[in-house]
Every structure is written in structure tokens, then in C-alpha cells.
SEGUVEX-897632 format. One record per residue (C-alpha): x, y, z; residue number from 1. Coordinates in steps of 0.1 Angstrom, whole numbers, plus 5000, padded with zeros to 4 digits. Layout:
REC	east	north	up	resi
REC	X	Y	Z	NUM
...
This chain:
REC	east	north	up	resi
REC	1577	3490	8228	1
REC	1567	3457	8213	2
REC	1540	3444	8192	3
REC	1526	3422	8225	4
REC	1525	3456	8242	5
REC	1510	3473	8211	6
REC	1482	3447	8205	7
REC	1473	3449	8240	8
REC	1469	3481	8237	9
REC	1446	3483	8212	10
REC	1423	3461	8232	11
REC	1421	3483	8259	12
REC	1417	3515	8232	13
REC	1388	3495	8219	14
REC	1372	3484	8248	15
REC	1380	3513	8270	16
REC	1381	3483	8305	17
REC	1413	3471	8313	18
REC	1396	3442	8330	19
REC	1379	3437	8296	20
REC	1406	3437	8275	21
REC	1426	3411	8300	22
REC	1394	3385	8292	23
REC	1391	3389	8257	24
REC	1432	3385	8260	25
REC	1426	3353	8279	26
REC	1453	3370	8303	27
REC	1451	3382	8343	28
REC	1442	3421	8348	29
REC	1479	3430	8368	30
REC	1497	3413	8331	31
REC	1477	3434	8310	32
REC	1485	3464	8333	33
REC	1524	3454	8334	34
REC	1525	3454	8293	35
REC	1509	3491	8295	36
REC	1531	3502	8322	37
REC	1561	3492	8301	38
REC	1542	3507	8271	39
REC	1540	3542	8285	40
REC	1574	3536	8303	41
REC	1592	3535	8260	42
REC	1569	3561	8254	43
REC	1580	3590	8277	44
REC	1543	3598	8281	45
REC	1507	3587	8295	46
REC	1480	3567	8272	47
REC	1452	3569	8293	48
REC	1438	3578	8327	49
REC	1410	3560	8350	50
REC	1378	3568	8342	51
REC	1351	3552	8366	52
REC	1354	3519	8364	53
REC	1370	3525	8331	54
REC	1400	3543	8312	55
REC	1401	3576	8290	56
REC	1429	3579	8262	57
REC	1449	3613	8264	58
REC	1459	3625	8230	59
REC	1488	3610	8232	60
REC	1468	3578	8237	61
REC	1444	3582	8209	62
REC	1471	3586	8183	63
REC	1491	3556	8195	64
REC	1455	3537	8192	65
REC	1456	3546	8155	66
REC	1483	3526	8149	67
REC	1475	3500	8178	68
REC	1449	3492	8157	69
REC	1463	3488	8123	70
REC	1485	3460	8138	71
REC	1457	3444	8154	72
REC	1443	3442	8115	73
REC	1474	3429	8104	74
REC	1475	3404	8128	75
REC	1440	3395	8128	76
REC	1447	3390	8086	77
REC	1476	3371	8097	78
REC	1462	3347	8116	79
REC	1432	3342	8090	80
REC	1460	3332	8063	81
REC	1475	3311	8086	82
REC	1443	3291	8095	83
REC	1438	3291	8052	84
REC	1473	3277	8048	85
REC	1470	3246	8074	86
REC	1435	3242	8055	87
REC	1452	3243	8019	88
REC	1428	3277	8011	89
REC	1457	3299	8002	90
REC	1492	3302	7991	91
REC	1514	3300	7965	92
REC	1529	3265	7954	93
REC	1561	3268	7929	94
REC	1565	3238	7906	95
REC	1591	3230	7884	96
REC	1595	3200	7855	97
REC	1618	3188	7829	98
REC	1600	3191	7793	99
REC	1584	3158	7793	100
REC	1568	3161	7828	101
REC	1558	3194	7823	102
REC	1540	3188	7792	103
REC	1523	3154	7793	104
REC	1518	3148	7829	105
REC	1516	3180	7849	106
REC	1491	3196	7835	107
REC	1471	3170	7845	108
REC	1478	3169	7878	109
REC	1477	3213	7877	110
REC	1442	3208	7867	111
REC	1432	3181	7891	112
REC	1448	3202	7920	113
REC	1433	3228	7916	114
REC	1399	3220	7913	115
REC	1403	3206	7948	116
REC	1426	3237	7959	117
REC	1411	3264	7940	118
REC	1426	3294	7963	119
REC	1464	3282	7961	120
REC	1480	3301	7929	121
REC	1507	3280	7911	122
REC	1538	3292	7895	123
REC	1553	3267	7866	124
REC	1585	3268	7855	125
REC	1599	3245	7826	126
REC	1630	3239	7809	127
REC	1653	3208	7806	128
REC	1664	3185	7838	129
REC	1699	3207	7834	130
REC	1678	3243	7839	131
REC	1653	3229	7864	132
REC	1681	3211	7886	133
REC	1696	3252	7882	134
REC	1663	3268	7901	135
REC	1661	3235	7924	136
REC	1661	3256	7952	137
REC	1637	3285	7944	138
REC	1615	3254	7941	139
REC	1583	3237	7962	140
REC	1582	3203	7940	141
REC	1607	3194	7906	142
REC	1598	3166	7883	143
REC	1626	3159	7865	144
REC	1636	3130	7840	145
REC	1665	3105	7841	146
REC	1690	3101	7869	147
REC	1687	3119	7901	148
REC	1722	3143	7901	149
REC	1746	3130	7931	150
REC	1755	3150	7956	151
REC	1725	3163	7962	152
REC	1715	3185	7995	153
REC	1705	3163	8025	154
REC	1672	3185	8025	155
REC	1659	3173	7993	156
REC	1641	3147	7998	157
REC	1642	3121	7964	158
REC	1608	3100	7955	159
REC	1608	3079	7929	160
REC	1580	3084	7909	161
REC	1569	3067	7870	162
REC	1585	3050	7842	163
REC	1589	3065	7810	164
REC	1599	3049	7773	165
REC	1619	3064	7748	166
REC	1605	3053	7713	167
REC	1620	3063	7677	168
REC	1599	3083	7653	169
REC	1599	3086	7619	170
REC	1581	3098	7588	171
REC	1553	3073	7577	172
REC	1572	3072	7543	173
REC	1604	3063	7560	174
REC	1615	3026	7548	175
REC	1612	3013	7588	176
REC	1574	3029	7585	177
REC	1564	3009	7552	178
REC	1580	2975	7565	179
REC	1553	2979	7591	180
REC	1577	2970	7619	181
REC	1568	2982	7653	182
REC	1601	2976	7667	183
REC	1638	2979	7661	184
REC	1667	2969	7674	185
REC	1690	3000	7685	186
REC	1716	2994	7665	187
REC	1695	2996	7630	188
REC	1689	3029	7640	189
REC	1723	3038	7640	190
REC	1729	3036	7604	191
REC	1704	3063	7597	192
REC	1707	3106	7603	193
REC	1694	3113	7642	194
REC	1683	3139	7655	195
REC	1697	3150	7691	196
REC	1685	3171	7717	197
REC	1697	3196	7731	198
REC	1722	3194	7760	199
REC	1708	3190	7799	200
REC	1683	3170	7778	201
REC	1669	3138	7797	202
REC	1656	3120	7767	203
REC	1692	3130	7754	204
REC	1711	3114	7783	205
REC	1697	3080	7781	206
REC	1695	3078	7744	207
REC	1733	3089	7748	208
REC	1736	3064	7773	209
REC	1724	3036	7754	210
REC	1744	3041	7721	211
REC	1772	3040	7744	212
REC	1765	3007	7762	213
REC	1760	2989	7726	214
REC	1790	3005	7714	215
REC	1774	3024	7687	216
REC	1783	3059	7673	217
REC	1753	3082	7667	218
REC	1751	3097	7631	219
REC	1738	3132	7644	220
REC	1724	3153	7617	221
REC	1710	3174	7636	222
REC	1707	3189	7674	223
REC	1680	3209	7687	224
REC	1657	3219	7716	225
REC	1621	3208	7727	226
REC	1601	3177	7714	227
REC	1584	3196	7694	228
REC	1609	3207	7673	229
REC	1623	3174	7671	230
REC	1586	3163	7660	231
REC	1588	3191	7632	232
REC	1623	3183	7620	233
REC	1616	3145	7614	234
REC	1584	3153	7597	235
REC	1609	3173	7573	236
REC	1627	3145	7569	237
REC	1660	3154	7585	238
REC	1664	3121	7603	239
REC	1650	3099	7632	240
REC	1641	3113	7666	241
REC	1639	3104	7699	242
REC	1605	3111	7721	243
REC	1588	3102	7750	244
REC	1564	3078	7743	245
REC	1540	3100	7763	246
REC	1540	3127	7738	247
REC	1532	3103	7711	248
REC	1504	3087	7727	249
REC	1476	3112	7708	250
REC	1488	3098	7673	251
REC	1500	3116	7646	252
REC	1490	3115	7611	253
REC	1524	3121	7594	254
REC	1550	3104	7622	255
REC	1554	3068	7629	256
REC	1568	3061	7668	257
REC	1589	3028	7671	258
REC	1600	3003	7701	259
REC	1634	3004	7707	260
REC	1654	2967	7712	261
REC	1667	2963	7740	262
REC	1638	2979	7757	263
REC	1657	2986	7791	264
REC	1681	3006	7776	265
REC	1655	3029	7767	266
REC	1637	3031	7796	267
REC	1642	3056	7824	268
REC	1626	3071	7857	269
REC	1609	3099	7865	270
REC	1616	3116	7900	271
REC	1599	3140	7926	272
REC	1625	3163	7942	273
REC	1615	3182	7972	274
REC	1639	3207	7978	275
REC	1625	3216	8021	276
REC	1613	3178	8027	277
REC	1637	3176	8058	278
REC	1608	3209	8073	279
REC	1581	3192	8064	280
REC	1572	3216	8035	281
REC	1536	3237	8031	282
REC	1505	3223	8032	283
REC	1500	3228	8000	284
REC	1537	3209	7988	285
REC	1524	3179	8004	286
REC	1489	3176	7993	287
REC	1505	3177	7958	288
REC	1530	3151	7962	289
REC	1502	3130	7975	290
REC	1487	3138	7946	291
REC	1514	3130	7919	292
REC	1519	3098	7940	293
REC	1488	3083	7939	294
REC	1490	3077	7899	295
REC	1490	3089	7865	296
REC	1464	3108	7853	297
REC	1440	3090	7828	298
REC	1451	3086	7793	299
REC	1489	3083	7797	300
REC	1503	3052	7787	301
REC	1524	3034	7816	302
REC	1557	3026	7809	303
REC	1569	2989	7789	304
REC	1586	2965	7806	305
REC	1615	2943	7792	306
């Protein structure tokens, strides 16, 4: 028995006209009567016999048409999700984005999708480039944050996507704050207390990078996780942090963000990693790269050049 021979079936059960059924199947009477013959043959028993110019189940018939016609429901429901998922009505799309992306930028973009997509569910996850780099492949779409990892599978497909600057922050008591200077040269910064981030950290890796190609040494007072609780410990005063300049960009009444010298040091690219772009991907997975591609949502500040 196999589903071709069940659904066919269930035609005929329905209509009770082999001829009928063969129409509505768009398929020629003696095919139709071939599947049931083969039908009956794995079932050891008859379905139906003539009736007029019609057919009459047998018990045995009228049970199997129970089930015939569950799977034509399932199909018919499969087919109707199909047809949604070509037209972007439903689905699931699974995003994942390093800290910064996921807090300044994608919910943005979440927002706009979905009011043009309002029957695809998303699933967000979040953690450093480290953790989402972990989960690549469980993935639709990554933003992630600094360099692109080598060796990367030949089925994710790499897009270059927005610049990003790293800026300083300190207290608005701190003496760099009262000199009123908007900008500093990297290595003033290294005679004060920093505060690091965590490991697998983006912002940590180029700020690491950048002490290292000025041949400074970092006076690290403190490490910890999330820009939030780096926000929190430099308004304690524990020592300078190191931000996106995207999550500065609302203002804060107690911190003062700074321009780093050399500014390319502290400048770094975002990426859009899609882990099936050698299939194509879902509907869905493109029209949301299409999305992200097209530009930054209003009211995040483009990156600096220089």
C-alpha cells in the first residue's frame, strides 16, 4: 500500500465513480483502476464492488475509507502550508545575533518584519559571537560582530553587512569628561582601570586587537559580561569601558562616550551568516536578508570613517 494508492482511494470512497475520481485526479480511468487493483492486491481483501454505473464499499472498504480520508486532510493541509510558505504566510524563522546586533539593530528589523510577515513566528537567540558561532547550525540567519571565523562550512554563505564603532565611556565626573574632549587617543586610555568583556566578546576582540597593534598593555580592573553591565560598572566608577557606539546613541545622563584615535582600529564589521545559503534557504530566510540588506533601521548612527 502507498499513500498515491491511499489518496486515490479516498477519491473514489468520496465520490463513489471511478471515472469521477480519475477527473478530479487529473489521471486516465484504467491508472486509477491499476492503483486500486494494487490497493486491494496488499490488502488481501475487496474495497468495493460495481454498482450501476458506480462502486459500493464493502466493510472492508468503508473502514479503509476512514483512514483514506484522514490522509487526504493531511495532505490537503499540506499542500495549504506549502502554498503559505512560497507566499511568506507561515513558518518559523530562527535568528541568532551577537549582543550588539541583537539589541540595537534587530529588533528593529523583528518589528519591521513582521508587520509585513505577520504569520511567520520568530525564535531569537542571543549571546556573544563565541555562543552564536556554537548554535550556527540550528540557525536560519546569525548577525554576529567582528571577524567572520575561518574555516567556515562551504554552505554558509558570508554577507558583509554594517560598520560599527567602538567608543570609550566614562563617568561625566571623570577628568577626560570635564576636559570636554570628545576624543582620545588610544593609548591615554591605557593608563587608566578598563573594564573588559567577557571572553567570545566582539567588542572584546577588536579592543584586544587594538591594544595589541599599538603595543599597549590593558590595565584590566575588571572583566564582565553584557554592555549593560559594563554601562553599570563604569557608572560605579570602576574604570573605562568599551561599547558600541550604537548602544550609546539614546544618551545617558551619568556616562560620557568618547572617540577613540586611531579610529580604524576601533572600527569593525558586522556580518550576515546563512548557515543553508548553498539550498537556497526558506522563503522566509530570504525575505529577511533582503530586509537587513537594504539598510539600517532609522535612528542608528552609521558607522565613522577614518
Amino acid at each position: 500500500m502507498t499513500p498515491d494508492q491511499l489518496l486515490t482511494f479516498a477519491m473514489v470512497a468520496q465520490h463513489r465513480n471511478i471515472s469521477r475520481a480519475a477527473q478530479l485526479l487529473h489521471l486516465s480511468q484504467p491508472a486509477v483502476s491499476g492503483q486500486l487493483r494494487l490497493l486491494q492486491e496488499s490488502l488481501g481483501e475487496p474495497l468495493y464492488h460495481r454498482e450501476g454505473r458506480g462502486i459500493e464499499l464493502t466493510p472492508t472498504g468503508q473502514q479503509l475509507a476512514q483512514y483514506a480520508q484522514r490522509a487526504q486532510a493531511a495532505y490537503a493541509e499540506a499542500q495549504a502550508f506549502r502554498r503559505a510558505l512560497k507566499g511568506i504566510e507561515a513558518g518559523t524563522l530562527r535568528l541568532g545575533a551577537s549582543t550588539t546586533p541583537a539589541s540595537y539593530v534587530l529588533p528593529y528589523l523583528v518589528a519591521e518584519f513582521h508587520s509585513r510577515h505577520p504569520g511567520i513566528r520568530i525564535e531569537m537567540l542571543d549571546g556573544n559571537t563565541a555562543e552564536i558561532m556554537r548554535e550556527i547550525t540550528e540557525l536560519d540567519i546569525a548577525f554576529i560582530e567582528g571577524g567572520v571565523p575561518a574555516n567556515l562550512s562551504p554552505e554558509i554563505g558570508v554577507y558583509p553587512w554594517h560598520r560599527d564603532n567602538i567608543v570609550a565611556i566614562v563617568p561625566n565626573t571623570h577628568p577626560l569628561a570635564r576636559t570636554g574632549t570628545v576624543s582620545v587617543p588610544l593609548e591615554t586610555l591605557a593608563g587608566y582601570p578598563l573594564i573588559w568583556r567577557e571572553p567570545g566578546s566582539g567588542v572584546r576582540q577588536v579592543v584586544e586587537d587594538a591594544f595589541a597593534a599599538r603595543g599597549l598593555e590593558a590595565r584590566i580592573a575588571l572583566e564582565l559580561a553584557g554592555v549593560e553591565g559594563v554601562k553599570e560598572a563604569v557608572r560605579a566608577g570602576m574604570g573605562i569601558g568599551f561599547v558600541s557606539a550604537m548602544s550609546m546613541r539614546h544618551g545617558d545622563d551619568i556616562l560620557t562616550s568618547l572617540a577613540i584615535r586611531p579610529a580604524a582600529l576601533l572600527s569593525r564589521q558586522f556580518s550576515i551568516l546563512v548557515p543553508n545559503a548553498a539550498s537556497g534557504g526558506s522563503h522566509a530566510s530570504r525575505a529577511f536578508l533582503a530586509l537587513s540588506q537594504a539598510g539600517l533601521p532609522a535612528g542608528i548612527p552609521p558607522a565613522r570613517q577614518g
